[in-house]
N, C-alpha and C positions, 0 to 999 in steps of 0.2 A: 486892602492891606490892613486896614483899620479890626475888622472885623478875624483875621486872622490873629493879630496881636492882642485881642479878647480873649479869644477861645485859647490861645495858650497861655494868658497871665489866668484862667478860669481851670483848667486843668492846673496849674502848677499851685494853685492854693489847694486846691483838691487833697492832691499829693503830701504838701506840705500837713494838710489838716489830721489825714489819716495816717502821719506818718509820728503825728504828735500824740494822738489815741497809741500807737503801739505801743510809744517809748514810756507811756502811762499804767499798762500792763490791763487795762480795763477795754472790757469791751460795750459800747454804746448804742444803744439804739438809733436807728439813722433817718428815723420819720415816726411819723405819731398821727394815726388818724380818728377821727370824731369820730363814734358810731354810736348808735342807740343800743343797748342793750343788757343782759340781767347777768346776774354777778353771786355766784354764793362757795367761799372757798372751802377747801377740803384736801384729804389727803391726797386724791388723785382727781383731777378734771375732766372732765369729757364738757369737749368745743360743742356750738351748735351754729346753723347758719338757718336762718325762717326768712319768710316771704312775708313781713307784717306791714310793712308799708309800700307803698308806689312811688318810684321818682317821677313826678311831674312837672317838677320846674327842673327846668336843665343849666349847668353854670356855663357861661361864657368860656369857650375854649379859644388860646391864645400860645403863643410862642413867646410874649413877653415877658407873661408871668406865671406861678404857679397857679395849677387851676383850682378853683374854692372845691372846700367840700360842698357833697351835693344835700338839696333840703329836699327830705322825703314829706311826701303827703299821703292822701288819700288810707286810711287805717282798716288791715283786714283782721275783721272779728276771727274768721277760720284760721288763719295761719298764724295768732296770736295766741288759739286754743289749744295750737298745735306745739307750742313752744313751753307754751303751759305742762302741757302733758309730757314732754320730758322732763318737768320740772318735778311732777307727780312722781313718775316713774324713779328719779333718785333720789327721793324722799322716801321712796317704798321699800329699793333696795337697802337703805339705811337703816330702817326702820326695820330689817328683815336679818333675824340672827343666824339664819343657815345660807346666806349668799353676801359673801364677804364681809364675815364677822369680821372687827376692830378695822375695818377701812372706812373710813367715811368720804364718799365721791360728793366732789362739788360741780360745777357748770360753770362755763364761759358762755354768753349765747349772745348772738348778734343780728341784725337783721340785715339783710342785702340791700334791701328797699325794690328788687325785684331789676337789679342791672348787675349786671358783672363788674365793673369796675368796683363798685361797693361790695360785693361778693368776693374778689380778691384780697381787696384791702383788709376785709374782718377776718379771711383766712391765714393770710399773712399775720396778721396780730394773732391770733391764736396759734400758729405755729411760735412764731417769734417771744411773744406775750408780749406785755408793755411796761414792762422795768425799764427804766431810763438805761441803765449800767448792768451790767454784769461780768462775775470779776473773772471769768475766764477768757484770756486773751484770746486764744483762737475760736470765739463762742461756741464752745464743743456744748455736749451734756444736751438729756432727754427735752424734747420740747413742755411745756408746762401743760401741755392737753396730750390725755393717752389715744384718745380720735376723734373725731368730728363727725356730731350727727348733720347729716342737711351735705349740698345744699341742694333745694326741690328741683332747682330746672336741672335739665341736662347738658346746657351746654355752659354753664357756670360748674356744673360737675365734673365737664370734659376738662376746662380749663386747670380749676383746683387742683384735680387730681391727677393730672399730669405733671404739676410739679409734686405733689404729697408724695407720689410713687416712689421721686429719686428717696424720700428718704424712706418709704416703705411704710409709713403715718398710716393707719387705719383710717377710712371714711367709710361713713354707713348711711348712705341716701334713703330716705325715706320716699320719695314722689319722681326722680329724674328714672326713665324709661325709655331714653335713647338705646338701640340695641350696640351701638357701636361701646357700647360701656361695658359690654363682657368679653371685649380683648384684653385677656389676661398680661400680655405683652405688654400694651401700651397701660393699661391702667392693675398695675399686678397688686395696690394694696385697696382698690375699690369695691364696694360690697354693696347690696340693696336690698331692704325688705318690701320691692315693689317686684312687679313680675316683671320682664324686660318689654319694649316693644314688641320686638317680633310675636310674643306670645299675645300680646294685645291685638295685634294686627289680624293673627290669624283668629283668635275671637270675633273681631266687626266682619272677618270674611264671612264667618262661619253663621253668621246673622244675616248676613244678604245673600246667603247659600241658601239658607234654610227659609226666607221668603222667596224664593227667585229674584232677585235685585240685581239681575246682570248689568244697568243701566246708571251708573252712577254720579253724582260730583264729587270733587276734592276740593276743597280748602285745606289749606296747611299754612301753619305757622313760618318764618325766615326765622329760624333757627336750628339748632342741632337736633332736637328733639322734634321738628316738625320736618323738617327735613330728611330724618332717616325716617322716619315713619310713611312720610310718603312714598320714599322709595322701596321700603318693604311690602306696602299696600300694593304700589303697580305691581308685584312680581308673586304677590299670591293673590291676587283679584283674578290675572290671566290664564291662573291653574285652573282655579275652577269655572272658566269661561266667562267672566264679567268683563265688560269693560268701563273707561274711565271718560266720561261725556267732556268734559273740560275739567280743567286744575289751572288752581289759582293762587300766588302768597298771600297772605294777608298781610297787610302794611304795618308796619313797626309803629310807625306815626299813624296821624289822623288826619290822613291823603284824602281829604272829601272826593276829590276827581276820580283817586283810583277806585276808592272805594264804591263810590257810583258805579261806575265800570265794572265792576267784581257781581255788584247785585243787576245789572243789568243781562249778566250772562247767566246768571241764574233763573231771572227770569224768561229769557229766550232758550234757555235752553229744555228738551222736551225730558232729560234725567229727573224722575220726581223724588230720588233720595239722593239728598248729599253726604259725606262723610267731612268730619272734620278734624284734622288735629292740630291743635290748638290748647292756649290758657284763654279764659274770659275776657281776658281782658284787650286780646287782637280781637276777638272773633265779637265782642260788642259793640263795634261801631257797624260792620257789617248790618246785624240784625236788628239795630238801629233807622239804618236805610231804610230795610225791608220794611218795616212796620210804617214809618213814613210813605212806602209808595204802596202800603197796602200787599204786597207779594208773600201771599200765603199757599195752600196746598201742597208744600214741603215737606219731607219727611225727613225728620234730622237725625244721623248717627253717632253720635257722641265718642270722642274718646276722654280717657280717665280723667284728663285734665281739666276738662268742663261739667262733667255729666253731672256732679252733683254742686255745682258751682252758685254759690244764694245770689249773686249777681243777675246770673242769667236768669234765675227762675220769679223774675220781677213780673209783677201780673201785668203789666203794662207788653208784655213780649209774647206772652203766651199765645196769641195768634198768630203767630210765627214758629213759637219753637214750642208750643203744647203737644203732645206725643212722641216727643222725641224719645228714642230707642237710644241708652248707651251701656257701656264697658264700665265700671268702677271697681277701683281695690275692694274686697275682702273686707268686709262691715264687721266691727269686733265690738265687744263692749267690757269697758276699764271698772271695775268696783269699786266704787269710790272717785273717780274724778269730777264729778259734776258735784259734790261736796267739797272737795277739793277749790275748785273753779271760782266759787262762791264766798270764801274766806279768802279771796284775795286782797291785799291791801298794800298800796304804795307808798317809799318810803324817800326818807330824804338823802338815800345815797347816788350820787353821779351814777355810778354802773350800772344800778337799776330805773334809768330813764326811763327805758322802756315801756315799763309800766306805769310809771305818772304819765307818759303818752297816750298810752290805753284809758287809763281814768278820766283824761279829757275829753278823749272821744267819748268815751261809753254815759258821760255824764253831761256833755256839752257846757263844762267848767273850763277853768283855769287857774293852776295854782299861783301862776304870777299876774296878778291884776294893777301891777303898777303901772298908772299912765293910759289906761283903758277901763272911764269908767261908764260903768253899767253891765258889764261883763259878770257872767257867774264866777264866784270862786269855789275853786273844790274842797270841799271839807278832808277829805282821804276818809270818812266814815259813810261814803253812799251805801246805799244797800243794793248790791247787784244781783239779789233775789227777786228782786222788784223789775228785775228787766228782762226782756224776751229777744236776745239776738244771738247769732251764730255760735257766739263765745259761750255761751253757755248750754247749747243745742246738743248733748250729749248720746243722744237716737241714733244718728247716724256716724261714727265714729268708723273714718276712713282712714285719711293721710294720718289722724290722732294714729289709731290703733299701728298703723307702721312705723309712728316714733318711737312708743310704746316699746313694738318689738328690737326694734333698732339699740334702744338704749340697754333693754335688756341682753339683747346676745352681747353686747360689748361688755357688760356687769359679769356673765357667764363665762366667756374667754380670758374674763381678769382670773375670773375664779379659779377657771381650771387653772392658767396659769401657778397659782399662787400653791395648787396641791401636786404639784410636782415634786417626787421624790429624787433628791438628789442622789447622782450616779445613775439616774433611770433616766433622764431627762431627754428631750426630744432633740438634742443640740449636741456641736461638737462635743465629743468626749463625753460623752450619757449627762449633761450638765443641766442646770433648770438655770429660767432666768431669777433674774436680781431685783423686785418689786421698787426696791430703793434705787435702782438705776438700767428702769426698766428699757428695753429698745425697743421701739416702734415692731420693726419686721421678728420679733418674736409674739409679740400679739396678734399681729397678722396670720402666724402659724398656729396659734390656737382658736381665734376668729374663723380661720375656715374649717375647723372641725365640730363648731358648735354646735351642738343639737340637744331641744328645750322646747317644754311646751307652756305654751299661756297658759294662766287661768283662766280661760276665753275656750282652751280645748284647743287652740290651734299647736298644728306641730313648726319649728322655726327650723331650721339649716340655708347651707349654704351649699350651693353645686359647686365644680372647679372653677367655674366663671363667678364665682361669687353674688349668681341672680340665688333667688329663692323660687320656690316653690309657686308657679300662677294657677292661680284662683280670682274669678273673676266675678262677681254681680251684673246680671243682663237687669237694667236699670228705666223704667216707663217715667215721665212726666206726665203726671196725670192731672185735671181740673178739680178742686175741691171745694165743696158746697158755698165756703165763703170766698168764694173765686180766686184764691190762690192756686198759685201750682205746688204739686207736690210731688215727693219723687216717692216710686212704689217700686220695690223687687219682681222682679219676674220673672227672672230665670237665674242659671249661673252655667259659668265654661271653667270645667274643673280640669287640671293637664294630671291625666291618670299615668301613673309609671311604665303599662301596656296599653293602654287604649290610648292613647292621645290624648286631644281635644274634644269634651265631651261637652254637646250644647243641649241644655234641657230649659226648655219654656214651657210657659203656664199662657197657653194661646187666650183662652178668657178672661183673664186677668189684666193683660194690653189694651190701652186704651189707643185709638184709633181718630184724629183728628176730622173723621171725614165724616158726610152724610150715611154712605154705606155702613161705617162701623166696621170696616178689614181693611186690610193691608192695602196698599196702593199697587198699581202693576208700573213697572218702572224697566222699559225692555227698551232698547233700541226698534228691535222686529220681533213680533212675536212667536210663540216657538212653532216650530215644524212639527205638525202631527205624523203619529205613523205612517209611514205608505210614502213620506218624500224625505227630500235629504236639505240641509243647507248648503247655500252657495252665496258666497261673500261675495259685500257691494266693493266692485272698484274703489279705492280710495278710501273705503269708511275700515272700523276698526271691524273685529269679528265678529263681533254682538250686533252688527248691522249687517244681514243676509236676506236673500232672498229661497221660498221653500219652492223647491221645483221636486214634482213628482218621480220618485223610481222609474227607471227604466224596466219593457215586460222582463220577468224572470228576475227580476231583482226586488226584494224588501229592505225595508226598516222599518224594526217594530219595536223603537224607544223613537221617544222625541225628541228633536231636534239632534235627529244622526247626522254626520257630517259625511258618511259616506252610506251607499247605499248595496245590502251584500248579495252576494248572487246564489241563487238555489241551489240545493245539489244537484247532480246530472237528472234526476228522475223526481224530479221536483219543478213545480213551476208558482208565479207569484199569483196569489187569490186578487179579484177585481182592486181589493182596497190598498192592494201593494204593501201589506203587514203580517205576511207570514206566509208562510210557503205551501201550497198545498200537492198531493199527488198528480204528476200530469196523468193527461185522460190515455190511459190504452187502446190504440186503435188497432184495429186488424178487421179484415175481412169474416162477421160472424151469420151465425145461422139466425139470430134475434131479428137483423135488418131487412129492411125493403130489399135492398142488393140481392144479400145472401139467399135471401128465401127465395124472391126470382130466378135465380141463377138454378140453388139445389132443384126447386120444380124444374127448369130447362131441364137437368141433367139426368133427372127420374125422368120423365117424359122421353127423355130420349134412350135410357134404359131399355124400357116400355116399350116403346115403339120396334127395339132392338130383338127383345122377346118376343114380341108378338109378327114381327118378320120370321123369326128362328120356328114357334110353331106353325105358322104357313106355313114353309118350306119343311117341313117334317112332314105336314099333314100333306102337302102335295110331291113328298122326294122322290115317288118315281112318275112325274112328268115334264115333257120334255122339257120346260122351261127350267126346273130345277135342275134336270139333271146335265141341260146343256153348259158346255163350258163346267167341267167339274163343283159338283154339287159341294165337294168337299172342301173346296177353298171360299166357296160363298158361305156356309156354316162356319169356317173358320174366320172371314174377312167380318161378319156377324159377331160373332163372339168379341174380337177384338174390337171392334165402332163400339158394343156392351162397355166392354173395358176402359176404352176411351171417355165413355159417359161417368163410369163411375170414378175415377181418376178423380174428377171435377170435385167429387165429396173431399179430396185429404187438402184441395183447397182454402175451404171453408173451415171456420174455426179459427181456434186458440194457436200460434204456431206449437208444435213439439217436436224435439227431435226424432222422430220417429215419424212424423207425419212429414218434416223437414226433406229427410233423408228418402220419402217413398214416392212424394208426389212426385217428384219429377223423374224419379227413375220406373217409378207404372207410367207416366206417361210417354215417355221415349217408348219406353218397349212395346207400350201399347201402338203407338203408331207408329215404329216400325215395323209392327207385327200387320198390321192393318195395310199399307203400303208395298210390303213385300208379297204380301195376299195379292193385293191389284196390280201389282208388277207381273207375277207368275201369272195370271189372268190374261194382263194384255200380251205375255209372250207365247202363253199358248193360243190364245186367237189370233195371232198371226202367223204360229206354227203349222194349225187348222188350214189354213189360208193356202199356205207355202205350201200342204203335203196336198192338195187336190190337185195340184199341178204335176205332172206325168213327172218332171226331172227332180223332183224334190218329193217322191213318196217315202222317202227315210229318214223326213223328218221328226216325226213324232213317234220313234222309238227313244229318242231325248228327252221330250218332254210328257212324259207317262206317269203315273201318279206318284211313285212313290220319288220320280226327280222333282217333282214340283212340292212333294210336302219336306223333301232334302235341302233346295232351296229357298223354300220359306225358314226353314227350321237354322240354315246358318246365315240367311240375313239378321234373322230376330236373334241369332248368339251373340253376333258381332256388337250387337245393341247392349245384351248382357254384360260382357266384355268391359266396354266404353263405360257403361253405368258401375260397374264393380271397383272399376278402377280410381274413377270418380269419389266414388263415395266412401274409399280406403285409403286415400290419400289426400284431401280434403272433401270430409263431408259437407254438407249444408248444415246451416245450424238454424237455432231460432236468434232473434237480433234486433234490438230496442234500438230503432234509428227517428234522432230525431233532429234532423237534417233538412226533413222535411217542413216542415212548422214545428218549430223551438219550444212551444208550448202542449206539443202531442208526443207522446211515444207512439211510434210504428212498430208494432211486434210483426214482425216479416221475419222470411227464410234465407240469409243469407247462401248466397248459392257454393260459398266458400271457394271454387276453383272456376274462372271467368271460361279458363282453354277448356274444362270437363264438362261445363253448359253450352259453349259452345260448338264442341264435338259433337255434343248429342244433338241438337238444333241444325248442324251442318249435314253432318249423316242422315236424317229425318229428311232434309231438303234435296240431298244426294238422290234419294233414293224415288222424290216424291217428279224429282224432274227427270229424271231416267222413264217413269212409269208415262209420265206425260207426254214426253217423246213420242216413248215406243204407242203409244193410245193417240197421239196425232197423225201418225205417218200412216197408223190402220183404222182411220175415221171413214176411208173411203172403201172401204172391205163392200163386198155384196151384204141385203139387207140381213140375209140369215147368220152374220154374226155381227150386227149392230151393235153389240153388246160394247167393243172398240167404241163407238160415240159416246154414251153415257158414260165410260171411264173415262175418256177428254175433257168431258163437259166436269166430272165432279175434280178432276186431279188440276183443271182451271178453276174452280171453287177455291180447293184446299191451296193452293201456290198463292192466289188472290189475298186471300184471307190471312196465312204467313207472312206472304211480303209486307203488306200493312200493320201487322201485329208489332213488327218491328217498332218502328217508330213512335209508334201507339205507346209502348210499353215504357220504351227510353222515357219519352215525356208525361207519364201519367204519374204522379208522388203518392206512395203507401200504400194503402189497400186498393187505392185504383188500378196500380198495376198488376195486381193479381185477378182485380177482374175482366182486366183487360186479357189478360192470359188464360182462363177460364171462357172468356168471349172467343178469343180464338177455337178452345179445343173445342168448343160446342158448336161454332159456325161450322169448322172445317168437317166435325163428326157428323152432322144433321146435312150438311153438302154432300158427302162422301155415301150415307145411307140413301137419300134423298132421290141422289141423281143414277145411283147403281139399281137401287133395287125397287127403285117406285114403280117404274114400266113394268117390271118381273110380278110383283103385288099385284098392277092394274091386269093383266093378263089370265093372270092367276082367277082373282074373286070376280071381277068383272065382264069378261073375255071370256068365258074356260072352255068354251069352242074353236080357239086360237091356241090353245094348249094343247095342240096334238102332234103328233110329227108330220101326219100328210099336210096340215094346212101349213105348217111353217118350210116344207122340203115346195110344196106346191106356190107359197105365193115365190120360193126361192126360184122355182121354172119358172113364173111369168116374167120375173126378173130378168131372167136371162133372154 
């Protein structure tokens, strides 16, 4: 109850308080905070916020009372240089009679002490200013800064400038490289002459692209700028196939426990390059650690925020972070500032604290020595030529050179402003603004058109995000004779308006912490040479795979292919599985053991064919020729001839023409052959039939010209079968590789299964009709025996077919065709063999058995 009756007699003085300002017509200032910083008036101001000191004592926060202001300590020479340097820079323009002649800019500048809450509080005073009163009641009218340079972090930037926005207030960051800062949305009067994150981010890719660094760590800072940064790193590290070994925050405070923790997964962990983004000042205790437990062979990758940071590059570190690889802004150099720097002198106005704070450090004095004595006192007449520290380190001019530009584009968008001709103007109604009552968001409209180039040669603008232009220094830590560390250039990532991201090193020029003198190898698994593929480990990320070799018929011929691709049809994979080579063409050729066997079998059997045909010429009128028609033995010869040479359109290369003949010379060849010994075996048993008294008119049927009538329309019928065959599908030639995957079979497609099989049926038709009719007159008297030897060869030729079959099915590529070559030569060398070898032996051997009385006389003993 107690506690309720507070808070409303505390509200109701409130009320009453601000109700008593109204009725006063003034408007008051309603807080007033302490800050350190430099002071010089003028026609128009330009705020500034710097990083010059550290909060390291923190005040006791409480609900009872107001919390004190905070006391900063710890004094940075760099970001004191850097405050300077806008100080130079509107000194210049002042001093400068073609960029805003009769304006004279002064500064507000303040220091954060490197925490947000004091980063507000100074922004807030520089918007507000710190007039006690002001006599506009409803505190209308231009704020007393036309924008604010600073402030460096990004997420005191994120802050600021999400309130600056509602009134459209320019800010122009020099150092903050959060990428979320170029939502035009959310931050529409924010601007930077740094390159954003993203652009940063893809620079440190493009460095661990270009060693192969697929193997990484993170560190990153707990704040806005370390935190987008990491999440931009995971999402283009992944593009180009990196992965992230562990990530870790670094501790705001000086968490001894976490911090051990952090460097202890560094040291177990097998990533030999880390990445960091970060300020100096989290990422020092870390390195701190390291050096303490000795954890070196590390390769560090810098971002802007540290890389060229005099903190870190303490010799005492240097076994730790000596070689480190980083990213920094765009090195410029100011003409005149390190003169500038040197004539500085502190004076006894409040606003300019700042600087009698600087002077105590830089001099290890004190202007106020009451009550402490022994203490030095500072004269304000040191000579700061006499001193060698960052403040005055004018070489490397980085975050300087983007105040520089900062202070200047805001100088140049007054400008143009200021030459606007009225009724041309960029605003309602063709109107220009009003210098004397100037609005924030009309400076903004000419701020994002500015374009200007340093003395330095660099060009300034602004894109519609109000980033600038990334250009980047690829930045070595190097050991120098007096064992300092030093920072050396070595490359640069310049974002070309068509090329992108363009990464050029000076590979000899990088120094190399290791005994070898080169880059480290920092891979999860090492890469997959040509000829296999990757395949990712269960549970690990991608960058941990294992290389299994291609499958036959498939390559990969880059490294570490993730899939492995498959030949063309007529193509097969060489032993090392890295490129494809021609498969081997097989067919049945005349080169081979096979072929050459086989074409001798088939001459040989020619040969033998001829030298049958002139015996029987030379002996055609004896009885043994002439018995059983001489004419169909010359013919059943010719054709076994035929049959032999068949076998040659076998062999070889296939062609369509060799396709389309082999098998149809061979049909007809042996039906031509089989119809011969058919008519044979029907006239030896017509022979047979007409010596019997009841059957003498038989062989007025079978007389010559019925026997070369029926030879001549069994062998059409063949014709017929084949024409039709090979007019409605021919045989072709045909790359099959079906067989082994890794062979072309050049074979002869027989293109119609029913038209091979017609002609192989008919062939068979015709071979067991003959056998029949040759078995049933096996038992004839001896004088026409001739019936046995037919039985005996037409069971050869059936034997040899029937088994061909099978043989054939199962034999793969050129086998089958010598399988089918084995047949016509077994069945053709049976068929001459078994008919006409006794006739030969009779003939050369015998040829006193070659008469008619001894063959009619041994036919009477017979009887």
């Amino acid at each position: 109850m107690w506690l309720i009756l507070h808070i409303y007699l505390f509200l109701s003085c409130n009320y009453i308080y601000v109700a008593m300002m109204a009725s006063s017509g003034i408007c008051q200032l309603q807080g007033h905070f302490r800050l350190n910083g430099m002071y010089q008036d003028g026609d128009l101001l330009i705020g500034g916020l710097f990083e010059v000191q550290y909060l390291k004592a923190f005040p006791k926060l409480s609900f009872r009372t107001e919390p004190k202001l905070p006391h900063c300590e710890l004094f940075y020479m760099t970001s004191f240089q850097q405050a300077l340097t806008m100080v130079f820079a509107i000194d210049e323009i002042n001093n400068n009679p073609h960029l805003l002649p009769n304006i004279t800019l002064g500064y507000q500048i303040y220091d954060n002490c490197l925490r947000l809450g004091v980063a507000f509080r100074g922004a807030t005073a520089l918007v507000s200013g710190t007039e006690e009163t002001f006599s506009d009641l409803n505190c209308k009218g231009p704020p007393p800064v036309i924008g604010i340079i600073g402030d460096p972090g990004s997420t005191h930037s994120i802050a600021i400038s999400s309130v600056l926005g509602l009134f459209r207030l320019p800010m122009i960051s020099y150092y903050a490289t959060c990428s979320c800062l170029s939502d035009r949305k959310k931050y529409p009067s924010f601007f930077r002459t740094i390159p954003s994150d993203a652009f940063q981010v893809q620079a440190m890719v493009q460095i661990l692209n270009h060693f192969g660094w697929t193997w990484v760590g993170l560190l990153y800072s707990d704040d806005d700028y370390g935190i987008n940064a990491a999440q931009s790193f995971y999402q283009d590290v992944q593009e180009f196939g990196g992965c992230v070994a562990f990530s870790e925050i670094l501790p705001n405070v000086n968490n001894q426990k976490e911090i051990q923790r952090i460097v202890g997964i560094i040291q177990g962990s097998t990533a030999k390059v880390v990445v960091v983004f970060s300020t100096s000042s989290y990422l020092l205790p870390v390195v701190d650690e390291m050096v303490l437990k000795n954890v070196t062979g590390r390769q560090w990758i810098a971002s802007e925020a540290w890389a060229t940071s005099p903190v870190l590059l303490a010799s005492r570190l240097k076994s730790v972070l000596g070689g480190t690889l980083g990213v920094a802004i765009r090195r410029g150099e100011i003409q005149g500032l390190g003169n500038f720097l040197l004539h500085l002198r502190p004076d006894n106005n409040s606003q300019n604290n700042m600087v009698r704070i600087f002077w105590e450090n830089m001099f290890g004095c004190n202007f106020d020595t009451r009550g402490r004595e022994g203490e030095k006192k500072c004269s304000g007449q040191e000579d700061l030529s006499s001193t060698d520290t960052p403040y005055t380190d004018v070489s490397e001019l980085r975050a300087s050179y983007n105040v520089y530009k900062a202070v200047y584009a805001l100088a140049h968008a007054v400008h143009d402003l200021m030459q606007c001709e009225e009724g041309r103007g960029p605003f309602s109604g063709n109107s220009c603004a009003d210098i004397s009552n100037l609005k924030p968001w009309q400076l903004v409209h000419y701020l994002q058109k500015v374009n200007f180039t340093t003395g330095f040669g660099d060009h300034v603008s602004f894109d519609k995000n109000g980033d600038a232009l990334a250009i980047y220094d690829v930045l070595n830590w190097q050991p120098s004779s007096d064992g300092e560390t030093l920072v050396h250039r070595v490359g640069v990532v310049n974002e070309g308006a068509t090329t992108g991201k363009v990464l050029t090193l000076d590979k000899d020029a990088i120094y190399w912490p290791y005994e070898t003198n080169k880059p480290p190898r920092s891979v999860c698994s090492e890469s997959c040479p040509p000829g296999s593929r990757r395949a990712t480990r269960k549970g690990l990320p991608v960058c941990c795979f294992d290389c299994l070799p291609c499958a036959d018929g498939e390559i990969s011929n880059t490294t570490d292919a993730t899939e492995c691709i498959a030949c063309p049809n007529d193509f097969w994979s060489n032993p090392e599985k890295d490129h494809c080579i021609p498969k081997e063409v097989q067919f049945l050729s005349y080169e081979e053991p096979l072929g050459i066997s086989l074409t001798t079998a088939a001459l040989f059997g020619t040969c033998i064919c001829a030298l049958v045909i002139f015996i029987f010429a030379h002996y055609r009128k004896t009885p043994v020729v002439r018995s059983n028609n001489s004419e169909l033995s010359f013919l059943l010869l010719l054709s076994l001839k035929m049959c032999f040479l068949c076998v040659l359109l076998f062999i070889g290369r296939p062609q369509l023409w060799t396709c389309q003949l082999r098998h149809a010379v061979f049909g007809i060849s042996f039906v031509l052959c089989i119809s011969s010994i058919l008519v044979k075996t029907m006239v030896v048993i017509a022979v047979f039939k007409s010596s019997r008294p009841e059957s003498k008119g038989v062989m007025k049927w079978f007389g010559a010209a019925q026997q070369r009538g029926t030879v001549l329309i069994l062998t059409a019928l063949q014709v017929v079968i084949c024409a039709v065959w090979l007019s409605t599908a021919s045989p072709t030639p045909h790359k099959n590789s079906q067989y082994i995957r890794s062979i072309i079979v050049y074979e002869c497609a027989i293109g119609s299964v029913a038209g091979f099989s017609l002609l192989l049926g008919y062939i068979g038709l015709l071979a067991a009709v003959s056998f029949l009719l040759a078995f049933l007159a096996r038992n004839l008297p001896d004088n026409f025996n001739e019936a046995k030897f037919i039985t005996f060869s037409m069971l050869i030729f059936c034997a040899v077919w029937i088994a061909f079959v099978p043989a054939y099915v199962s034999s793969p590529g050129k086998y089958a065709v010598a399988v089918e070559i084995f047949a016509i030569l077994a069945s053709s060398f049976g068929l001459l063999v078994a008919i006409f070898a006794p006739k030969c032996y009779i003939i050369i051997l015998h040829p006193e058995r070659n008469n008619k009385k001894a063959i009619l006389g041994r036919g009477t003993q017979n009887k």
